[in-house]
ZANU-522312 format. One record per residue: residue in three letters; x, y, z of N, C-alpha, C in turn. Coordinates in steps of 0.02 Angstrom, whole numbers, plus 50000, padded with zeros to 5 digits. Layout:
BEGIN
AlaXYZXYZXYZ...
This chain:
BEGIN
Unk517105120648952516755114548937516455111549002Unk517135110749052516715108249097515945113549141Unk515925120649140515505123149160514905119849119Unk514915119449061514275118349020513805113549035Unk514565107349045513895100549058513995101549137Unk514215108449175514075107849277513425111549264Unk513225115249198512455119649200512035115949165Unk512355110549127511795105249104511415100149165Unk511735098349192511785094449253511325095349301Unk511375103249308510885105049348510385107549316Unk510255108749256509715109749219509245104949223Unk509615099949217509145092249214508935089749278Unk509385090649336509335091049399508415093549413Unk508695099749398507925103649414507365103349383Unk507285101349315506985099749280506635093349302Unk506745088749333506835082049342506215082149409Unk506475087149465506595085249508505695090849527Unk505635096649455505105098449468504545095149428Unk504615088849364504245084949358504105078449421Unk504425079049448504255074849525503725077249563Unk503875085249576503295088949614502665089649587Unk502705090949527502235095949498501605088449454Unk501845082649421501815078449383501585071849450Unk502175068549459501965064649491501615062549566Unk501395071149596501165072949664500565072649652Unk500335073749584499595073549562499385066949561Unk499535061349563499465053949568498715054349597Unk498525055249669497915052549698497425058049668Unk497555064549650497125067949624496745068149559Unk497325065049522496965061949453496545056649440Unk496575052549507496075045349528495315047549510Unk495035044649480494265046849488493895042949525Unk493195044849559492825044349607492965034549631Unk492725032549559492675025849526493305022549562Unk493995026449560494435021149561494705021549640Unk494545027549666494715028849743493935025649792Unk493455023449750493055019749780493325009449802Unk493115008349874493245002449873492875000549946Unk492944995349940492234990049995492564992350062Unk492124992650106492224996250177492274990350225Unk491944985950209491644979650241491494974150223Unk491134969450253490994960650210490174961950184Unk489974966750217489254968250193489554972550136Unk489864974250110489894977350030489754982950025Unk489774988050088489724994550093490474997250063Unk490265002450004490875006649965491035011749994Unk491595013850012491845019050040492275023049983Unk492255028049976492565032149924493245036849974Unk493705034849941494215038449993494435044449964Unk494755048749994494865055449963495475057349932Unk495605060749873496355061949866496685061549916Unk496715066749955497395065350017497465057550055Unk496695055450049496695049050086497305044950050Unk497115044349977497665038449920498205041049931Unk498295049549930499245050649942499585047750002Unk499115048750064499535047250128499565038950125Unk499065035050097498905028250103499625027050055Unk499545028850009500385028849960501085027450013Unk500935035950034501825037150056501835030350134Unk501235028550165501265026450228501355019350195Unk501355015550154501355008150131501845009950116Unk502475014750070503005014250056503465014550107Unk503465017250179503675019750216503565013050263Unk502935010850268502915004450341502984997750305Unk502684996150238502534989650233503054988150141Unk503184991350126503554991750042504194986150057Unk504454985150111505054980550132504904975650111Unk504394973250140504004965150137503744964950069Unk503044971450056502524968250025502744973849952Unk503204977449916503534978249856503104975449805Unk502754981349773502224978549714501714975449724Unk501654974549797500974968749820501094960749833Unk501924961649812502154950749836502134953149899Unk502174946949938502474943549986502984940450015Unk503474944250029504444941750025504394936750061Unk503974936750098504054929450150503734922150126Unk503164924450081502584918050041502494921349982Unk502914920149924502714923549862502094919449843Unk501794916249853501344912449835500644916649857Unk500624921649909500154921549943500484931449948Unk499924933549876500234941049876499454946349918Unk499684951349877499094957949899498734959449853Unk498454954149807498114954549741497334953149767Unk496794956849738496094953249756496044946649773Unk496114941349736496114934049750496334933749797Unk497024933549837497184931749873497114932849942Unk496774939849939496394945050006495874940950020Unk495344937949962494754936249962495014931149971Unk495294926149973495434918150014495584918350066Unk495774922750085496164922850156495544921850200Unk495634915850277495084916250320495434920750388Unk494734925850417494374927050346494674932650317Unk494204933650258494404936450184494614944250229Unk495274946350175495424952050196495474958350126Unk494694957250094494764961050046494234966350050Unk494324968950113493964976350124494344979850171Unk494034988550194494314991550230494554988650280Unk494084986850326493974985850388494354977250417Unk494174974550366494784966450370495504967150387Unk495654971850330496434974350332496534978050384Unk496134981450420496554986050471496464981150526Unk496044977550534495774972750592496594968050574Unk496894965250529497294961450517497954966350528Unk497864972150517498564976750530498474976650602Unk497974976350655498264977650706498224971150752Unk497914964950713498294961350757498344953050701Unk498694953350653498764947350616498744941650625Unk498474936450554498384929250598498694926450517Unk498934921750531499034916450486498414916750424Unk498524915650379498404914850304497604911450320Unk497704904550343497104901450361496794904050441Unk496824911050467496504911850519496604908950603Unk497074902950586496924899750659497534900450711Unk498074903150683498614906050694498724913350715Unk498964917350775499194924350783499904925050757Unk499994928550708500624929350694500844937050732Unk500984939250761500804944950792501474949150804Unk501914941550829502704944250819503284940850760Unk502954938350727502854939250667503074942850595Unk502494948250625502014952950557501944957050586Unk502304965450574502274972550605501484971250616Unk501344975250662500804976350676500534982550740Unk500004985650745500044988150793500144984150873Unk499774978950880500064976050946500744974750957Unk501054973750917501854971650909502234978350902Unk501994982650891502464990150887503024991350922Unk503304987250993503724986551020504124984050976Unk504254980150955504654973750893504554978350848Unk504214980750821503984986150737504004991150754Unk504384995750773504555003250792503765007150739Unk504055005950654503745008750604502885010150629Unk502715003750667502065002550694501595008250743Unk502335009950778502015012550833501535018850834Unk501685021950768501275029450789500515030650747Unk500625024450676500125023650649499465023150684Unk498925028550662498295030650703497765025450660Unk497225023350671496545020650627496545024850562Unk496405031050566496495033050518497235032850444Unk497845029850460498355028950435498195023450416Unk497855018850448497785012350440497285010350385Unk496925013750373496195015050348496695019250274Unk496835023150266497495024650202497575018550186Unk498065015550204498575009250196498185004150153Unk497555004050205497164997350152496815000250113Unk496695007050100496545009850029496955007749981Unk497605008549996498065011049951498165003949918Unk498175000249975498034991849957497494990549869Unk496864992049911496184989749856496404993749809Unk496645000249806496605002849759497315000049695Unk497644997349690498154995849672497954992149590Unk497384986949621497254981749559496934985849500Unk496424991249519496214992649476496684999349427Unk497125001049452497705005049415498055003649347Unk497914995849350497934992149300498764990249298Unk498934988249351499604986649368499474977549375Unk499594976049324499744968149321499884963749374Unk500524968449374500874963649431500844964649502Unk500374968049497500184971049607500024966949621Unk500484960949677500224955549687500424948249648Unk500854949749588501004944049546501464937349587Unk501724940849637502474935549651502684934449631Unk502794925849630503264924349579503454923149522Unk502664924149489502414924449432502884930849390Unk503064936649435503244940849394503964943649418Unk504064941049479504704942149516505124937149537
């Protein structure tokens, strides 16, 4: 008996563990053009990012920033998440490529007039943010993909706070 459910166990084990690989590795590849497209800039230039771009932009937000920003809140200001609106209020607005990485490497307060710098991981702060330190432009440039791309996934709550947490 007990062998049965030690070969069930691992039946399911493996089973499990090759719908992980095989199923949910396909995530950025199943994205179409449409949804891995997103604004480059404040002039409204679209940048279309590439499968591998959305996977690494994935694993590198789960890996540097998922502590804090989990679903798109803000553990520190649930009020003030990673949802369109709230990118686009921000001075200034941080709802394109190039905002967000400019803000990943050296952050300012909500309203702009503030450096939060030690703070908010960042690349200048990488001393204080270990996680920080090795991330290249290009990692960075992922990250705020992985960002824009979130709302249109049709995930409600990317970004809800406290509304949903």
């Amino acid at each position: 008996m007990f062998r049965i459910r030690k070969s069930i166990l691992l039946f399911l084990t493996i089973l499990f563990g090759c719908f992980n690989l095989f199923v949910l590795s396909t995530y950025a590849i199943d994205l179409d053009e449409n949804t891995r497209s997103v604004t480059m800039d404040s002039s409204g230039t679209i940048k279309t990012l590439t499968p591998e771009q959305v996977k690494r932009g994935k694993r590198l937000f789960n890996n540097t920033c998922a502590q804090c920003h989990n679903g798109g809140i803000t553990k520190t200001n649930p009020n003030i998440g990673l949802e369109p609106e709230s990118l686009s209020l921000a001075t200034p607005a941080r709802d394109n490529i190039n905002s967000l990485v400019d803000y990943m490497k050296s952050p300012r307060s909500y309203d702009g007039e503030i450096s939060i710098i030690e703070l908010h991981p960042s690349i200048k702060s990488a001393e204080i943010f270990p996680k920080m330190r090795n991330l290249t432009d290009e990692d960075l440039v992922a990250i705020a993909g992985h960002i824009l791309i979130q709302p249109k996934l049709g995930l409600e709550k990317w970004g809800g706070g406290k509304i949903y947490y």
